[in-house]
Structures are given as C-alpha cells and as structure tokens.
N, CA, C and O atoms as CSV, one atom per row, in Angstrom:
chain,resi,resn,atom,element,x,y,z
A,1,UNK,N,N,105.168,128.898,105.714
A,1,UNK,CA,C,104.724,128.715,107.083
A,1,UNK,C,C,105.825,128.136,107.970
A,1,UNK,O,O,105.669,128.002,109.184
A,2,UNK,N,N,106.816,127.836,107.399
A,2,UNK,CA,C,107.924,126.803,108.072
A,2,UNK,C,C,108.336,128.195,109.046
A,2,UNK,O,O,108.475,129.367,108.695
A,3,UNK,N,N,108.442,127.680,110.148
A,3,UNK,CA,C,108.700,128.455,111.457
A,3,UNK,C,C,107.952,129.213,112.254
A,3,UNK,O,O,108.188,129.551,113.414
A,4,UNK,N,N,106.795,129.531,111.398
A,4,UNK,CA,C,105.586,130.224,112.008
A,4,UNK,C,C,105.069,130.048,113.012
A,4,UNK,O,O,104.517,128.959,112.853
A,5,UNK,N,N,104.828,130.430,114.112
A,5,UNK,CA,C,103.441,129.489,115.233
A,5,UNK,C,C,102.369,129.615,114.541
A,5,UNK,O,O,101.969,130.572,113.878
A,6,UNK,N,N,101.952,128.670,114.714
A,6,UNK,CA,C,100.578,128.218,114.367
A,6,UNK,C,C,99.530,128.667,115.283
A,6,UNK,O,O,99.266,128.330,116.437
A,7,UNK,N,N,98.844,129.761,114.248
A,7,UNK,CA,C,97.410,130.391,115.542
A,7,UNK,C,C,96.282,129.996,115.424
A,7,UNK,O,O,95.428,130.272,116.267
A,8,UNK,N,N,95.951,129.037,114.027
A,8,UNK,CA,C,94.550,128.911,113.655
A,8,UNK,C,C,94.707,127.617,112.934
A,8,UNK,O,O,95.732,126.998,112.648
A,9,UNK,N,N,93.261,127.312,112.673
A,9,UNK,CA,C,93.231,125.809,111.944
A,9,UNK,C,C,93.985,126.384,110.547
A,9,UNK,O,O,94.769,125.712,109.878
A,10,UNK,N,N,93.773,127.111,110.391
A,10,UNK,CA,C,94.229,127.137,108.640
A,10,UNK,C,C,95.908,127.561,108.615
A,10,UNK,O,O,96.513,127.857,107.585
A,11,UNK,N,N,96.261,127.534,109.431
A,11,UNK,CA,C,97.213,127.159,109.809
A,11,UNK,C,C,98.783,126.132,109.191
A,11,UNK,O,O,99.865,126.228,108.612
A,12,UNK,N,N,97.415,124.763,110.161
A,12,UNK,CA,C,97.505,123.560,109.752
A,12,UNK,C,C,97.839,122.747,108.436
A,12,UNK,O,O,97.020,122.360,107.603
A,13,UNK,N,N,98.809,122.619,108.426
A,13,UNK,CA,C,99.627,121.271,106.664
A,13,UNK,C,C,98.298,120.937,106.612
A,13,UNK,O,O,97.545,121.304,105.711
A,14,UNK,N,N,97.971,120.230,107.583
A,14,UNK,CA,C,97.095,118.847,107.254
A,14,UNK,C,C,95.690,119.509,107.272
A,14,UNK,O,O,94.812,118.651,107.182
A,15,UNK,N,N,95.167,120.897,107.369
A,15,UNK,CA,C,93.769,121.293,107.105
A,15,UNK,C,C,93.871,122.059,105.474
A,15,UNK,O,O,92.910,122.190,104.717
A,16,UNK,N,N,95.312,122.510,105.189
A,16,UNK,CA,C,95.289,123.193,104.403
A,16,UNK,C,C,95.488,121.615,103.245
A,16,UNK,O,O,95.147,121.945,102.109
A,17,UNK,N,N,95.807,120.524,103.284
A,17,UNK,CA,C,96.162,119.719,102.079
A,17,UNK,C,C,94.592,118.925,102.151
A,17,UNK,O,O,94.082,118.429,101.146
A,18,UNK,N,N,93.918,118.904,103.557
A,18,UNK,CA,C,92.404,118.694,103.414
A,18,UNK,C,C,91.610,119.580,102.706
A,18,UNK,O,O,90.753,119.095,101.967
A,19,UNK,N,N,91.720,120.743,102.781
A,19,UNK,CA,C,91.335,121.646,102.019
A,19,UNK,C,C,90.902,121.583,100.617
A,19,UNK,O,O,89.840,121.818,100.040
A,20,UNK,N,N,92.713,120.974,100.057
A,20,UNK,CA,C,92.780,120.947,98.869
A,20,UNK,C,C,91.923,119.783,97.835
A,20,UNK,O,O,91.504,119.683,96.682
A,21,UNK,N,N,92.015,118.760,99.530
A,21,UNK,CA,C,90.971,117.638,98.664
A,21,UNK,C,C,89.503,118.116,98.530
A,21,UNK,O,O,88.980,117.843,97.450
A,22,UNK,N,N,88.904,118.641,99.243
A,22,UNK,CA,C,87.664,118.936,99.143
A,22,UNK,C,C,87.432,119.973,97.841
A,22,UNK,O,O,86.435,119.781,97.145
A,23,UNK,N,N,88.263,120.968,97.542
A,23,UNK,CA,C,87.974,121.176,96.457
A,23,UNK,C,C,88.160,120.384,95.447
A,23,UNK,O,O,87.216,120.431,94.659
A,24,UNK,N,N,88.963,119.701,95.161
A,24,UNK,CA,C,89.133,118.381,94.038
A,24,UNK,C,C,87.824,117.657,93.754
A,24,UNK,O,O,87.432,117.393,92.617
A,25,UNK,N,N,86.959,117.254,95.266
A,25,UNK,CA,C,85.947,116.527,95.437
A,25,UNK,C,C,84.791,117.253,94.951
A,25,UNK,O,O,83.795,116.685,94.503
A,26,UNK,N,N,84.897,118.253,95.022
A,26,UNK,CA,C,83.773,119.128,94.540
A,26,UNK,C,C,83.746,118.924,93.077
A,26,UNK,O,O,82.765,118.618,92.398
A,27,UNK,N,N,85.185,119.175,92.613
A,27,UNK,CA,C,85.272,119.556,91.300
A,27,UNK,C,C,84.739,118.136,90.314
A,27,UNK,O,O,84.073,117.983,89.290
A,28,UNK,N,N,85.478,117.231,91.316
A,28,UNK,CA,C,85.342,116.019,90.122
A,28,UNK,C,C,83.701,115.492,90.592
A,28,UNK,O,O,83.292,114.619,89.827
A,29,UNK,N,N,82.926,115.787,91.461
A,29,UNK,CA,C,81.919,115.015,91.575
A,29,UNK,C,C,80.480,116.283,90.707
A,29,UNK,O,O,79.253,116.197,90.676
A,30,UNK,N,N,81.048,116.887,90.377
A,30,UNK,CA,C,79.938,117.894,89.283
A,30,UNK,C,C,80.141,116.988,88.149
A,30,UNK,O,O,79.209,117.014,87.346
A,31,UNK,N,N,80.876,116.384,87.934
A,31,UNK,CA,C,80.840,115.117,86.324
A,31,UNK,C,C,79.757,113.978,86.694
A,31,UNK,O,O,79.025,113.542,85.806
A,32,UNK,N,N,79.681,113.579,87.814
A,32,UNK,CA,C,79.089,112.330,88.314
A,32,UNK,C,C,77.587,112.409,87.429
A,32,UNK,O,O,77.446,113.538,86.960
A,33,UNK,N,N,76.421,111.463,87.090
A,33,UNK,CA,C,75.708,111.682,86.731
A,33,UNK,C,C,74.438,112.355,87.631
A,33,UNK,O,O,74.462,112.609,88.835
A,34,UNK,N,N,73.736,112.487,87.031
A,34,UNK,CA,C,72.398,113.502,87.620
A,34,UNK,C,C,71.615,112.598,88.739
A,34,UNK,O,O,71.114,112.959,89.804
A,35,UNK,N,N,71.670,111.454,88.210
A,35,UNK,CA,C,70.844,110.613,89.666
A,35,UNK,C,C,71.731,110.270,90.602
A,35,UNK,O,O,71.335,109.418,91.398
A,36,UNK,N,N,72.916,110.719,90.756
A,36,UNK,CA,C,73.713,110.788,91.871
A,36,UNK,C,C,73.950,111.893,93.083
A,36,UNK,O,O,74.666,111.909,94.084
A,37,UNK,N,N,73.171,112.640,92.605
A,37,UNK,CA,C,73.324,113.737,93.081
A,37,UNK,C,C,72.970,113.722,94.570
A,37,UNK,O,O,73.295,114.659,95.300
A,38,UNK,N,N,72.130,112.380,95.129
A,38,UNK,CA,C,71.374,112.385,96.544
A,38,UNK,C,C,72.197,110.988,96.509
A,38,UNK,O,O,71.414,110.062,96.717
A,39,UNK,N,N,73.586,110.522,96.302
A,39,UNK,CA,C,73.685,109.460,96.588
A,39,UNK,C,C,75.118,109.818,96.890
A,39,UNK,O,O,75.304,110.664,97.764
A,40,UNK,N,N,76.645,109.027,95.989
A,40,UNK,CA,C,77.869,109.255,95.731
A,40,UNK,C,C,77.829,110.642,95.528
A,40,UNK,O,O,78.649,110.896,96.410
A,41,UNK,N,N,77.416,112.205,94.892
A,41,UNK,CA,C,77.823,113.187,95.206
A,41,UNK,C,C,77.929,113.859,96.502
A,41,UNK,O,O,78.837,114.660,96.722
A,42,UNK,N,N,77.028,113.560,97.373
A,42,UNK,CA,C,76.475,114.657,98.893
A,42,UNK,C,C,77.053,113.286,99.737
A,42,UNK,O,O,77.509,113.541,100.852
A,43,UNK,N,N,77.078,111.675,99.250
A,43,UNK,CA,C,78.138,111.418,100.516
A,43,UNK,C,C,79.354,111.602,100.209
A,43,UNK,O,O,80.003,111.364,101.227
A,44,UNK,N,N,80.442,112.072,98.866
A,44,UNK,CA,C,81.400,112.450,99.074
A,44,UNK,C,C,82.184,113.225,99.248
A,44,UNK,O,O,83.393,113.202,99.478
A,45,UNK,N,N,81.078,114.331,99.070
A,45,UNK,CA,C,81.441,115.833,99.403
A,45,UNK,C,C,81.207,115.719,100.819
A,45,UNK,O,O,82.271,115.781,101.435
A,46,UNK,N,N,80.101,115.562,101.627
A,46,UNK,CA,C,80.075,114.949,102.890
A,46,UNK,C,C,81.593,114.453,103.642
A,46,UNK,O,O,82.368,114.966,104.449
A,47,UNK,N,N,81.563,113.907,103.321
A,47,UNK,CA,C,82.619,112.983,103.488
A,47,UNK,C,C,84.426,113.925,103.625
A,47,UNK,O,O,85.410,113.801,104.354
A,48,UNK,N,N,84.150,114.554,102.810
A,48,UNK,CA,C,85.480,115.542,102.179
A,48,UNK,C,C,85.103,116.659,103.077
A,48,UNK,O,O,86.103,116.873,103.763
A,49,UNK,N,N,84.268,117.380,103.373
A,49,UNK,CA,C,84.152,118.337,104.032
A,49,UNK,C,C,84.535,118.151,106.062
A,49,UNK,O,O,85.009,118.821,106.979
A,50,UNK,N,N,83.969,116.862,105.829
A,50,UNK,CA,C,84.239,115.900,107.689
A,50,UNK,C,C,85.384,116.053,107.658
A,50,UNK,O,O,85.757,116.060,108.831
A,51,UNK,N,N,86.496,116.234,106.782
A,51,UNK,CA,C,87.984,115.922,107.025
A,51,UNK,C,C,88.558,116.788,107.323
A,51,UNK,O,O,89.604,116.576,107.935
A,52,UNK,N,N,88.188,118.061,107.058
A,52,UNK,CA,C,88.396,119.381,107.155
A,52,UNK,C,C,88.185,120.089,108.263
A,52,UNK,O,O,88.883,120.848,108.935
A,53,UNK,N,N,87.112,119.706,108.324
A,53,UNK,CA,C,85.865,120.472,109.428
A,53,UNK,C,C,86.806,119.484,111.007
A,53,UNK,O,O,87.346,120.165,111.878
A,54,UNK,N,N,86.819,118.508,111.057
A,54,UNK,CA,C,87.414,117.921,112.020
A,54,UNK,C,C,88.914,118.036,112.275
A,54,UNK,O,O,89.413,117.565,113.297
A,55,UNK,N,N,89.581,118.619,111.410
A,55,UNK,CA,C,90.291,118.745,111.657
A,55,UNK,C,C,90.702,120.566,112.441
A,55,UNK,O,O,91.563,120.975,113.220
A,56,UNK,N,N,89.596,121.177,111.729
A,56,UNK,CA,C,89.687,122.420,112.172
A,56,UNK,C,C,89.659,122.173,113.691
A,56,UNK,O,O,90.565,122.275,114.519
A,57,UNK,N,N,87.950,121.705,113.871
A,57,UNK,CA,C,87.353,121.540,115.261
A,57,UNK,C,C,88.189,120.775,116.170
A,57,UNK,O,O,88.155,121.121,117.351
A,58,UNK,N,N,88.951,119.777,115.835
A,58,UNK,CA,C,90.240,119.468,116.829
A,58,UNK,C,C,91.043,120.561,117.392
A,58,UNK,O,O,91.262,120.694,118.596
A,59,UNK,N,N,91.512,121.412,116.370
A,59,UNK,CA,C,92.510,122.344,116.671
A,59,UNK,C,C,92.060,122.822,117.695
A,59,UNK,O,O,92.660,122.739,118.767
A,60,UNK,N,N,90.413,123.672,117.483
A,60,UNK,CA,C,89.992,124.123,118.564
A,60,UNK,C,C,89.748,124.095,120.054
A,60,UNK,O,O,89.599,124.924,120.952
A,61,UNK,N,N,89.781,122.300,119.878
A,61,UNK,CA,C,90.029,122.264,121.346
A,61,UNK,C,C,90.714,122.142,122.156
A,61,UNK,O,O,91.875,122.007,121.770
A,62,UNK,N,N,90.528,122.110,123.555
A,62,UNK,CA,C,91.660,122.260,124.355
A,62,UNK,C,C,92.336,121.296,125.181
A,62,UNK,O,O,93.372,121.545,125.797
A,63,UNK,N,N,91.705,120.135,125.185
A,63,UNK,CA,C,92.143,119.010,125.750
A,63,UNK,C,C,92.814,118.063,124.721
A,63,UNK,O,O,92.340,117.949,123.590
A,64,UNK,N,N,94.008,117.327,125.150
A,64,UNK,CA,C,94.645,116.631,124.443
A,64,UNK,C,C,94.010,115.419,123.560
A,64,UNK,O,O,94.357,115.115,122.418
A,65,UNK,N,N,92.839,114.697,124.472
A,65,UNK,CA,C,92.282,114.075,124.304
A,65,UNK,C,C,90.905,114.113,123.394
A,65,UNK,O,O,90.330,113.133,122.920
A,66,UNK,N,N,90.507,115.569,123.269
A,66,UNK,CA,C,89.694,116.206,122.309
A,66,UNK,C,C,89.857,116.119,121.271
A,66,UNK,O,O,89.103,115.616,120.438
A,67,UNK,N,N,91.169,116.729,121.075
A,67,UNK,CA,C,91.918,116.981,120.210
A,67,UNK,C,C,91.692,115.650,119.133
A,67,UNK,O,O,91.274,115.705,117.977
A,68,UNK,N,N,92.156,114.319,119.995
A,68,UNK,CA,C,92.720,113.505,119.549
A,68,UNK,C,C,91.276,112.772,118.757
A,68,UNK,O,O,91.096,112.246,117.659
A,69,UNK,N,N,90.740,112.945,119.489
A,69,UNK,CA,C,89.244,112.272,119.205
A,69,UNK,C,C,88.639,113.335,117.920
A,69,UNK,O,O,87.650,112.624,117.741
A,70,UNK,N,N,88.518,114.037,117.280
A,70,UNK,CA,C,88.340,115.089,116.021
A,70,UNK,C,C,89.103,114.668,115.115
A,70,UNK,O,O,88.606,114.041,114.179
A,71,UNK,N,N,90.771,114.954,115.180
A,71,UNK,CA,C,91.617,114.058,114.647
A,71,UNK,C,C,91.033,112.681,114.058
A,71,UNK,O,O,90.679,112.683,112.879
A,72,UNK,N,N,90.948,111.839,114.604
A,72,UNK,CA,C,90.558,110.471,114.927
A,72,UNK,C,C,89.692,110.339,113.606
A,72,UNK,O,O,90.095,109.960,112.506
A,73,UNK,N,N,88.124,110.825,114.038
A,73,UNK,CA,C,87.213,111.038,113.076
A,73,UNK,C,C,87.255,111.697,111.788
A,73,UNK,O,O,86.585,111.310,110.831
A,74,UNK,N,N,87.887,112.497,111.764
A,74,UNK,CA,C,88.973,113.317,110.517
A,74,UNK,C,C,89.192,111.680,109.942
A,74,UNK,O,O,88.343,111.056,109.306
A,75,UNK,N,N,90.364,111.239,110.285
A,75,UNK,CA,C,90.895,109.626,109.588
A,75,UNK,C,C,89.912,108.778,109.786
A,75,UNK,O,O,90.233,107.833,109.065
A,76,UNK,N,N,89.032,108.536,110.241
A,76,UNK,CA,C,87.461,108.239,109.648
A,76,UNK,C,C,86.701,108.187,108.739
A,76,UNK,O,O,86.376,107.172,108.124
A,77,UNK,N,N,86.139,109.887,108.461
A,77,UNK,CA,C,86.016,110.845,107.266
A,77,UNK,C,C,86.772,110.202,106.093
A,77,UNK,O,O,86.112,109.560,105.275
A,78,UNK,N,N,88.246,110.333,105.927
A,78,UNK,CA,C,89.552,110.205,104.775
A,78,UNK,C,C,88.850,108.758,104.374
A,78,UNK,O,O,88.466,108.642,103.211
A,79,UNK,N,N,88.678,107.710,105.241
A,79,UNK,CA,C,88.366,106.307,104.578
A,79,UNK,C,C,87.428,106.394,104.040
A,79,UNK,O,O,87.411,106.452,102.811
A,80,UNK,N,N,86.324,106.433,104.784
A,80,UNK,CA,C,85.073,106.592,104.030
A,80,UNK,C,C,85.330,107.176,102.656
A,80,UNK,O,O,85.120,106.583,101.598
A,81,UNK,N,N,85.687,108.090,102.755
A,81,UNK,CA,C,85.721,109.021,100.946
A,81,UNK,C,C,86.649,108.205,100.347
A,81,UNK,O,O,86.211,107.858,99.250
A,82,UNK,N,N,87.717,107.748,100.568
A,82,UNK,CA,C,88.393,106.486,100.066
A,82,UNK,C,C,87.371,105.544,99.192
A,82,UNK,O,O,87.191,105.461,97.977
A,83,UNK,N,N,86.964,105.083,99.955
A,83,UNK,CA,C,85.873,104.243,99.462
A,83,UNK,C,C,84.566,104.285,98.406
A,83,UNK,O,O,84.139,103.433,97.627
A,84,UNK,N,N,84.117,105.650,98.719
A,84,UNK,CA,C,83.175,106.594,98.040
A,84,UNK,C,C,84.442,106.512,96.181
A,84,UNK,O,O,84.112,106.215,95.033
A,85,UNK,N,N,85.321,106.779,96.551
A,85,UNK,CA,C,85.618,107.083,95.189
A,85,UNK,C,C,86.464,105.804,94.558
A,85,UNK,O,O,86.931,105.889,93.422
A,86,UNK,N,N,86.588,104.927,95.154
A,86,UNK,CA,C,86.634,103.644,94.580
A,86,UNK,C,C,85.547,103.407,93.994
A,86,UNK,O,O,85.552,103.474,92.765
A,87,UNK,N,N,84.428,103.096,94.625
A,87,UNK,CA,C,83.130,102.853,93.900
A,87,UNK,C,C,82.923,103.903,92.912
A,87,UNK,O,O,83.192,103.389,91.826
A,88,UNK,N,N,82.673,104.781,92.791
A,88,UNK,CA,C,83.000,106.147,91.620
A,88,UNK,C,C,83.541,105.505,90.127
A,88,UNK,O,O,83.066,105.424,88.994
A,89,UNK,N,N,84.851,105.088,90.814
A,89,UNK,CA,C,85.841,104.403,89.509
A,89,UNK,C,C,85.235,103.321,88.934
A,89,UNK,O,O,85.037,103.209,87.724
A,90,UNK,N,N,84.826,102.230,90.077
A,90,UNK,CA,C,84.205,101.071,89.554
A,90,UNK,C,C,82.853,101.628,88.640
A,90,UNK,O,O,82.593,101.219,87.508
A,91,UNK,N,N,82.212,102.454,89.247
A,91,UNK,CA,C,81.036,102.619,88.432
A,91,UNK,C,C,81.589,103.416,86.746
A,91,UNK,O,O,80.912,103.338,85.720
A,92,UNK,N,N,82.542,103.923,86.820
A,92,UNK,CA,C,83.328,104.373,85.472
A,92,UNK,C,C,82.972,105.768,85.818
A,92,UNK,O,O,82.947,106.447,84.792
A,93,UNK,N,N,82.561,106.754,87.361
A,93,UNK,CA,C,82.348,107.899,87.149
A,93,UNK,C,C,83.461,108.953,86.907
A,93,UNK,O,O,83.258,110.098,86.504
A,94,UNK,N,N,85.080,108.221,87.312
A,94,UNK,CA,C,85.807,108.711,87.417
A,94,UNK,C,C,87.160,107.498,86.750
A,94,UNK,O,O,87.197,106.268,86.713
A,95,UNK,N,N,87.987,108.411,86.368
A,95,UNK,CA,C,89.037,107.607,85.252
A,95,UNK,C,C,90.164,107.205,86.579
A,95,UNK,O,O,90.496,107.796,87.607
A,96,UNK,N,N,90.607,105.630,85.828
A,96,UNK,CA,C,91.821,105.409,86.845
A,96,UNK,C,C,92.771,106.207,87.374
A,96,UNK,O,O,93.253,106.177,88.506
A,97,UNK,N,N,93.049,107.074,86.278
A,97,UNK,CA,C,94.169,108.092,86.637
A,97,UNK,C,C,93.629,109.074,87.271
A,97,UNK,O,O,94.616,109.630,87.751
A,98,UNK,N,N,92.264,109.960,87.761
A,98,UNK,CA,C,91.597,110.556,88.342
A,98,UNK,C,C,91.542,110.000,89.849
A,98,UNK,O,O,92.041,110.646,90.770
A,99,UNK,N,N,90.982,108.912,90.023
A,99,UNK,CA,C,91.126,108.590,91.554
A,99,UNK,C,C,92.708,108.216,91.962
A,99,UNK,O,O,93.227,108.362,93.069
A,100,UNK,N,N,93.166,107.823,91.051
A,100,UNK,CA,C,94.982,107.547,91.497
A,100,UNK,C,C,95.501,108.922,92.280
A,100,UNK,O,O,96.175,109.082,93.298
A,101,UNK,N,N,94.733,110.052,91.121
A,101,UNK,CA,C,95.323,111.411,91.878
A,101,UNK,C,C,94.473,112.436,93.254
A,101,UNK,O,O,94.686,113.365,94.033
A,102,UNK,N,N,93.209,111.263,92.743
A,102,UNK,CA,C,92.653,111.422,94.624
A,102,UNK,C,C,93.260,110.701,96.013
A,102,UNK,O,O,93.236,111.019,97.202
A,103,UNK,N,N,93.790,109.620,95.297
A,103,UNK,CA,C,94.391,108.902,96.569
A,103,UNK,C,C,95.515,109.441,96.949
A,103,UNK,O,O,95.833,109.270,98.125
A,104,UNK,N,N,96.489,110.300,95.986
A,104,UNK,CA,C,97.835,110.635,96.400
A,104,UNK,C,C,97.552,111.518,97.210
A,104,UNK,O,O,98.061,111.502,98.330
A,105,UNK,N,N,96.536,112.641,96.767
A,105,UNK,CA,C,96.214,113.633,97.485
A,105,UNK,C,C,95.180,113.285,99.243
A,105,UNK,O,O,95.055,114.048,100.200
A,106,UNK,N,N,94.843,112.426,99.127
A,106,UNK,CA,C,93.975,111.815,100.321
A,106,UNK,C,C,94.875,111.194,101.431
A,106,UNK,O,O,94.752,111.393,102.639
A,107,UNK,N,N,96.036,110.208,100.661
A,107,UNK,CA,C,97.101,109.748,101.162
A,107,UNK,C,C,98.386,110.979,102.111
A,107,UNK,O,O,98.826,110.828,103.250
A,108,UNK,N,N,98.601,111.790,101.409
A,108,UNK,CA,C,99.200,113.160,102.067
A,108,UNK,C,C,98.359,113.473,103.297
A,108,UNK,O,O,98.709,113.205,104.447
A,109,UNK,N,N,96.914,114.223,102.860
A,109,UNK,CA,C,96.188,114.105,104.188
A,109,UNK,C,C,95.833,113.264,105.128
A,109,UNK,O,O,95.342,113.741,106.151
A,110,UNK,N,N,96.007,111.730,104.998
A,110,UNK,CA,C,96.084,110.681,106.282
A,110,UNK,C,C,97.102,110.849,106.801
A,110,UNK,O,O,96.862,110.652,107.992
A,111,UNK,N,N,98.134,111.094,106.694
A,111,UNK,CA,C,99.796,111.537,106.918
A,111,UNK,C,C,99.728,112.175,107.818
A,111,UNK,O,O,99.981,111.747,108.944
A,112,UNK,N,N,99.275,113.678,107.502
A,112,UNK,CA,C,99.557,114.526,108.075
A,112,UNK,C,C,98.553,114.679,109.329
A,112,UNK,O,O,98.970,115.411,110.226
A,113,UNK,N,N,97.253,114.072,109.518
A,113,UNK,CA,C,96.629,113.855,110.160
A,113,UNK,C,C,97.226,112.940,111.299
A,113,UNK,O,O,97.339,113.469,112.405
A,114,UNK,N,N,97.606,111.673,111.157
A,114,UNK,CA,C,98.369,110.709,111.786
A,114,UNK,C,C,99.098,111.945,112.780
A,114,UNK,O,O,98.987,112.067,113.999
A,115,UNK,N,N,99.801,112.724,111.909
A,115,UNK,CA,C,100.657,113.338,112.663
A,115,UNK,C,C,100.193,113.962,113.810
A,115,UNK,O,O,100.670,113.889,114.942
A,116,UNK,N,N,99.073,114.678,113.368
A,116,UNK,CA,C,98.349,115.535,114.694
A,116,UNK,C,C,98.087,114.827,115.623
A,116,UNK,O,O,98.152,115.215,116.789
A,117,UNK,N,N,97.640,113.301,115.159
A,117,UNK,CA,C,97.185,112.643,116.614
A,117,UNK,C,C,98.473,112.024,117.397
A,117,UNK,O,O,98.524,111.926,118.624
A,118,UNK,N,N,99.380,111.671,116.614
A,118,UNK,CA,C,100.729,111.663,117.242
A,118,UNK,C,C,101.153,112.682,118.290
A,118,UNK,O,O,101.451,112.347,119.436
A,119,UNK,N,N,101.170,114.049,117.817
A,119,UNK,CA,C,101.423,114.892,118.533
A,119,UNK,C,C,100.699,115.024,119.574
A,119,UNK,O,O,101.254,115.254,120.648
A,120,UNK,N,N,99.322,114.912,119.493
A,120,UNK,CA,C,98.538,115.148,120.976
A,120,UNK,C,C,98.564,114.006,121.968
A,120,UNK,O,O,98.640,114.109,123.192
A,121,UNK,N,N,98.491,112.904,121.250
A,121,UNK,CA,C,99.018,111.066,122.127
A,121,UNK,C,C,100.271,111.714,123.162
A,121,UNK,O,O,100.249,111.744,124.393
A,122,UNK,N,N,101.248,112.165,122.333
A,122,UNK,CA,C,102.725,111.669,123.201
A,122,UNK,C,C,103.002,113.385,124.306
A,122,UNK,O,O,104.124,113.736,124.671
A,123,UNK,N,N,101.858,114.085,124.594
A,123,UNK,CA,C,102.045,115.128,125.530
A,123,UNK,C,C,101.394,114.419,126.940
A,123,UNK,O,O,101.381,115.048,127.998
C-alpha cells in the first residue's frame, strides 16, 4: 500500500491491524467458558468490533472534527477491550503469553489510531 491513495477504510494501517485484532478476539474468546458467553465474550468482541467499525466510520466522514471524534471513540473501544482481557487473564481464561500477544497487537492499533487523530487535529 506504501504510496497508494487511500480510497476506502480498508485502506487504512490502522483499520486493517484493527481488523486483525478482532479476528484474534474472536478466535481466542470461543475458549472462554460457556457462562461467558452473555458476559466477557459479546463485551469483547463488542468491544473489538467498536475499533474497527469506528475507525471505518471516521474515515467516512467529512469533517475534520468528525473524523476526529470516531477516531477518538475507536481509542475508547482499544481500552475498554484492554481491560476486558486483563480480566480474561486474571480469571485464567487466557494464558499470560496470550494476552501479552493481544496487547502487542492492540498496542500497534492505539498507534496507528493516535495517528489518524493527529492527522485530522493539525489540518
């Protein structure tokens, strides 16, 4: 993509490495146990899907300030699920080294997010 214009959300580093978390989130929260399923699974898939979805729906709009505010909530979204899968670990649903490699991957997408709202702030 390096040089490309960018025509669409998917486009986007930071929708496509959101992307990648939400499938991760999917994947690892089918292990979670069965009475979770209306609790830590659907708020962290929830949660993982907001990051995405907001980030798309930023793209879409047309005001700088739109923009910025989708963005915004996007890095909203990222904490919350942060959190969601801390508790995960604490509860033992997920192995240290499992959320270590959610955070690297979650951590990339706050990044690159930052960035978008950077970019729309300083026009």
């Amino acid at each position: 993509m390096e040089g490309q214009k960018i025509q669409t959300f998917r486009d986007l580093k930071a929708w496509q490495e959101a992307h990648k978390l939400v499938l991760e989130v999917y994947r690892v929260t089918k292990t979670y146990p069965s009475e979770e399923k209306f609790g830590l699974v659907s708020q962290s898939r929830r949660a993982a899907v907001s990051i995405s979805s907001n980030i798309a729906e930023g793209f879409g709009r047309f005001s700088d300030r739109d923009k910025h505010h989708f963005y915004s909530m996007a890095k909203t979204s990222l904490a919350e699920l942060q959190n969601q899968l801390i508790i995960a670990q604490d509860l033992k649903y997920i192995s240290a080294e499992k959320l270590n490699a959610l955070y690297i991957q979650s951590d990339i997408v706050g990044a690159l997010i930052k960035g978008l709202m950077r970019s729309v702030s300083s026009r």
